[in-house]
Structure formats: structure tokens, C-alpha cells
C-alpha positions, 0 to 999 in steps of 0.5 A: 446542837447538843443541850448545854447548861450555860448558868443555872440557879442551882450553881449561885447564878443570878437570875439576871446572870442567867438572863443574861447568858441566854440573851447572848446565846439568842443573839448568836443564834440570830446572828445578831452582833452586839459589839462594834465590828463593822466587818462581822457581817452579823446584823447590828442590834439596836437599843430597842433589839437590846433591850426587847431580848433582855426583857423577855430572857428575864421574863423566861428565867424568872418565870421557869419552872425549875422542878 
């Protein structure tokens, strides 16, 4: 899969913003549902998955090293 920017700081993202689009892109990858389809035969996350996965994309964004 070819490297993509999803959001950046330099582009007035926050880093909640950009936390946020990596958290998606996790999800997906893991094939993770975070919505409410009974039939997508994605795994369902929970609040504790959730909350987990958004904490360490946070983590991982505010701790990068941009330069």
C-alpha cells in the first residue's frame, strides 16, 4: 500500500485531527467496524478498544518527530 498523508500538522490539522485519521486508518487495517452494521463482518470494537486505540494515536502524533 503506498504511503499516503491522511492529515498533517503542517496543513492546520490538529493533533486530535490527525490522531483521529490514524485511528480510523488502524481500525480499518484491522478490520475493525466502528459503526453499527450487524452485516459488515468486521469485528465490533468496544469502548475499551476505542478508547485504547485513540489514546496511543494521540500518544504517537503528539510524540512524533516532525523534522
Amino acid at each position: 500500500m503506498p504511503n499516503r498523508v491522511i492529515a498533517s500538522a503542517d496543513e492546520g490539522s490538529s493533533a486530535e485531527q490527525v490522531a483521529y485519521q490514524l485511528f480510523l486508518h488502524v481500525a480499518d487495517v484491522e478490520g475493525i467496524s466502528l459503526g453499527r452494521d450487524e452485516d459488515s463482518g468486521r469485528k465490533k470494537a468496544d469502548r475499551d478498544w476505542i478508547l485504547k486505540a485513540y489514546s496511543q494515536c494521540i500518544w504517537a502524533v503528539r510524540t512524533a518527530d516532525y523534522s
